[in-house]
N, C-alpha and C positions, 0 to 999 in steps of 0.2 A: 504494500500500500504506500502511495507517495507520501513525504508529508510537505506538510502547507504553510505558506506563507503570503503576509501580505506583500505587496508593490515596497512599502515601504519598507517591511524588513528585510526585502531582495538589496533593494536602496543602501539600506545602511550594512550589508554584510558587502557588497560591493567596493563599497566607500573605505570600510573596512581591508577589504582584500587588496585594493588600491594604494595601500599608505595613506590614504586622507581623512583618518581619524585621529593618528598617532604616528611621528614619525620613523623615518628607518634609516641606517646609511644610506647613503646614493647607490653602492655596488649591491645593497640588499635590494632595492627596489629595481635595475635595470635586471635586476634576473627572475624576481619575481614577474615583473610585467612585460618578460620578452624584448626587453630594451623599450628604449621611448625614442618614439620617429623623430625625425632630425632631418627632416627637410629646411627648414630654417632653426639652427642650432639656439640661439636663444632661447624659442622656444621649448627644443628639448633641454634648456638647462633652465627652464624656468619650472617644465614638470616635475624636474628632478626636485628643483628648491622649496615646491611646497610639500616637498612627501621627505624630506629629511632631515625637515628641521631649521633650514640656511643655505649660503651658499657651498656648492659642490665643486672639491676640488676633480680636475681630468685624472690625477692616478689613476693606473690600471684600467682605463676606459678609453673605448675604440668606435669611432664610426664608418659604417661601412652599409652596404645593402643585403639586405636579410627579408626579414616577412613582407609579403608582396610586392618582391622588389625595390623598395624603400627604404633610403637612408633613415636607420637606428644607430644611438647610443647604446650598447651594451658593452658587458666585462670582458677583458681580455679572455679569461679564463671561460667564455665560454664561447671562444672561437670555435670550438669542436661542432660545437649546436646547430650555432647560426652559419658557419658554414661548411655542412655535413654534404657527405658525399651525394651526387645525384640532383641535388639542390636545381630548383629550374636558374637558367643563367638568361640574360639580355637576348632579348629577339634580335637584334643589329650588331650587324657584321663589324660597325667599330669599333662595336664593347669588347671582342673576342682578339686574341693574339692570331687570328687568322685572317687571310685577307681581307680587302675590302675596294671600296670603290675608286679611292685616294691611294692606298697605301697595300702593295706588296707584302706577301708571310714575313718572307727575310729580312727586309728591312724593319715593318713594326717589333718584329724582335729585335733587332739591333736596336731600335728606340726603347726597346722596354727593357735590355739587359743597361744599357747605360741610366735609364733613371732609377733604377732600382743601386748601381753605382751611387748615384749622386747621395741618393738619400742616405746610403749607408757612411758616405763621406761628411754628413752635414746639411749638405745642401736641400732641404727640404722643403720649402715654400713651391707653390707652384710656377711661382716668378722664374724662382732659379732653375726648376728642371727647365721651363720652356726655353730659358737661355741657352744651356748646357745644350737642351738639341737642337736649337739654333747654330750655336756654334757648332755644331757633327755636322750640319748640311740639311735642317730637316725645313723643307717648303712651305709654303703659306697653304699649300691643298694638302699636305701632309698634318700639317697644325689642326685644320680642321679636325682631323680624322684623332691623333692621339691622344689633343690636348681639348675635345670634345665637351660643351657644357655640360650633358648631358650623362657624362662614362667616359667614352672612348679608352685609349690604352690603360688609361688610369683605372679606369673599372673594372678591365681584365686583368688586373694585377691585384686588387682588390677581390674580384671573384675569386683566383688561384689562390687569395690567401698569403699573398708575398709581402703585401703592404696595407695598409688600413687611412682614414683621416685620422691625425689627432685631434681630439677633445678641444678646440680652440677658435677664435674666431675669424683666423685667417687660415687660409687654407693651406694647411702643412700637413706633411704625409709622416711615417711613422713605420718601419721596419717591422713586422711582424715575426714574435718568436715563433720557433718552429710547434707543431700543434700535429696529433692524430686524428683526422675528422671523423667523426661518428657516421655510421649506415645512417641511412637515408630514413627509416621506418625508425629505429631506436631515437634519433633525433627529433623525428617530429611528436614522438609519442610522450617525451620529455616533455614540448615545449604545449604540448597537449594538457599536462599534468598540470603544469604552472600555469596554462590559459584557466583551468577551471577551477584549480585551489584557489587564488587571485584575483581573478576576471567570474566568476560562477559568485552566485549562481547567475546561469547563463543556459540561453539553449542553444539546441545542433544550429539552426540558423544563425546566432549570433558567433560561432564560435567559427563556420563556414566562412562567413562577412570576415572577420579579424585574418582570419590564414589564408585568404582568396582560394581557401580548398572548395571540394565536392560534398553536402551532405554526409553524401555516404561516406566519403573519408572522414567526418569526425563522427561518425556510429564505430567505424572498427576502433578506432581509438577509444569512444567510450567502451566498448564492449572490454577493453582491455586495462581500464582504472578502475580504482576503487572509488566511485563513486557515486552518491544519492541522488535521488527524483525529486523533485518539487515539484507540484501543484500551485498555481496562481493565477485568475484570471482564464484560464482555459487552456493554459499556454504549461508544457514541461517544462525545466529548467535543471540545470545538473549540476552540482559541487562536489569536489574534492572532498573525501569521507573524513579526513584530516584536516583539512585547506583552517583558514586562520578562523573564520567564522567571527564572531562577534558577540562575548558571553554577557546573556544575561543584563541587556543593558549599560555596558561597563562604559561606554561610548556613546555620546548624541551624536546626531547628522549636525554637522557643524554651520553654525548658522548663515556665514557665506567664506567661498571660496572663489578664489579669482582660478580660473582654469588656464592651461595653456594653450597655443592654438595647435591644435594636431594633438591633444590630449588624449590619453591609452582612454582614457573614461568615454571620451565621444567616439573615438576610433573601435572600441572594442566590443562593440553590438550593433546589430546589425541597425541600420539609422531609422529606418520607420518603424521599427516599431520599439523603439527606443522608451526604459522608465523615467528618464530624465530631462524629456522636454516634450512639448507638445508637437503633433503630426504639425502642426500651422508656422513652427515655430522653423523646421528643418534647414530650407533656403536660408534665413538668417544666419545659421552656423554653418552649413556646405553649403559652398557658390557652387555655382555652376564652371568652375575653370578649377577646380581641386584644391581649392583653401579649405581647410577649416577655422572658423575662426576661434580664437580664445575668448571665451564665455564666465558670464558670473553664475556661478552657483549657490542660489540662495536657499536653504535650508530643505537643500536636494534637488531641486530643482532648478532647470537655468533658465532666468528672467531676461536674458540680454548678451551682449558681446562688450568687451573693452576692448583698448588699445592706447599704450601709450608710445606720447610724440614729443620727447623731450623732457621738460617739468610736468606734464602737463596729461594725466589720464583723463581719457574719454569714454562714457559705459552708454552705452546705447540700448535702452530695453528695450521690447521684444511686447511687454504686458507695463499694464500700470504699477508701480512699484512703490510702498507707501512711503510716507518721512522716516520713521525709523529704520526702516530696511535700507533706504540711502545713505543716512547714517552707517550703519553697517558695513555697508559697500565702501563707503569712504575709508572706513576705519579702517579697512583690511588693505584698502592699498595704500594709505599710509604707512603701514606696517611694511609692507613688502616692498615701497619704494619712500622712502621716509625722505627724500631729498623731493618728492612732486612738488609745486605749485600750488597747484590746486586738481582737483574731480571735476569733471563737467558730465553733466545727463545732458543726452542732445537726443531729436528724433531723426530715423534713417531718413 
């Protein structure tokens, strides 16, 4: 027989399993939550900062493309996981040490064995590798292809596991120790474990949406953890028999949280049918060009999106939002940027 629970206690065991009840280290939370996307790094270090307490130093933490082929912050130490054997790799021919439309096998390897030189010599900004192959003779159609916005060599070196981003705000590379990668099926089955001890309770559709897998591929995975059914709303939902849970109260839903944008909490279910914001509310948080944006979470629920532009936050709600609860709002990003100006509520 399953058991049951309300929206809200799904809510707060979430919240819970998230870091955003109580904090953690940074290296505890990027492996609890699978790493935190880091499409715009700030923002992954701004997830990291409200789930640890402060700011978070880069020790031991690596960016590179992992779950749905999107740049994550995660632990070095779990290079094995994120990137296991079999792992799907870039649909484009740039991304891959094999030809392409610019650039010959032989020669992008000749470009990839010298910048993996560089970096090992120091030279790791991206400035300086593109110099370095400048000076070896590498072309402006060539450039395109290695030194790609998107990947290119740098991503196939990255995929092999040779090199990583560092944790940083300009774009410097980082040697990669050597690592045994995990099978294909053992690694995701892992990262299965941690989606639903952390991310659960959750169901097969939410947990599909987070892995860009098949249904069916997170049924064999469930079939193969220890874990519970929930009943709520009409809907199954699945936790980790062990996962961190949320005893007895010991924790409120905290009364507001500034989010990040590209936040594991909006990312990690599936978005319509999401317990933390309204169907009306969706467009406001995913545009339509693949931002998310970083959202206020007020007492579980997001009322609106922020953004700050200098001194100076800006919270855009979404619903009417009372006096007190602005206050709140304020207070918290005070807190979290104590050098602002001032809050401003404006309408979209």
């Amino acid at each position: 027989m399953h058991e049951r629970m309300t929206e809200e206690e799904i809510r707060c065991r979430r919240l819970a399993g998230q870091h955003l009840l109580a904090p953690a280290p940074a290296r505890t939370v990027v492996r609890d939550l699978c790493g935190v996307q880091a499409q715009f790094l700030q923002s992954a270090l701004h997830a990291l900062r409200i789930r640890s307490g402060g700011a978070c130093g880069p020790e031991r933490l690596v960016k590179s493309w992992t779950i749905r082929g999107t740049l994550h912050v995660f632990a070095l130490e779990d290079l094995p996981v994120f990137l296991h054997r079999g792992r799907a790799q870039s649909p484009r021919d740039c991304d891959t040490l094999g030809a392409d439309a610019r650039v010959d096998a032989a020669r992008k390897r000749f470009f990839a064995d010298l910048i993996l030189q560089r970096i090992e010599a120091g030279e790791n900004t991206r400035e300086a590798l593109r110099a370095a192959c400048r000076s070896a003779g590498m072309t402006d159609g060539e450039a395109e292809s290695i030194f790609n916005a998107w990947g290119g060599t740098i991503r196939a070196l990255c995929d092999a596991g040779l090199i990583g981003y560092a944790v940083c705000e300009k774009k410097t590379f980082m040697r990669l120790p050597d690592f045994a990668p995990m099978e294909a099926n053992e690694a995701r089955l892992e990262m299965a474990r941690r989606y639903f001890a952390h991310f659960g309770p959750a169901t097969v559709r939410d947990a599909a949406y987070f892995f860009g897998a098949t249904q069916s591929q997170v049924k064999t995975w469930l079939d193969r953890l220890p874990v519970r059914a929930i009943s709520c709303s009409g809907r199954t939902y699945y936790a980790l028999e062990d996962g961190p849970g949320t005893p007895d109260g010991a924790h409120d839903i905290p009364p507001c949280v500034l989010l990040a944008g590209f936040d594991q909490l909006m990312l990690g279910y599936q978005k319509t049918e999401s317990l933390f914001f309204r169907p009306e509310h969706l467009r406001g948080i995913f545009n339509l060009t693949g931002i998310v944006a970083p959202t206020v979470l007020l007492n579980g629920r997001v009322v609106g999106k922020w953004k700050r532009s200098g001194r100076r936050l800006t919270v855009t709600p979404f619903e009417a939002v009372r006096a007190a609860d602005r206050r709140r709002i304020e207070e918290e990003a005070l807190r979290l940027f104590p050098a602002l100006s001032g809050v401003v509520f404006t309408e979209e």
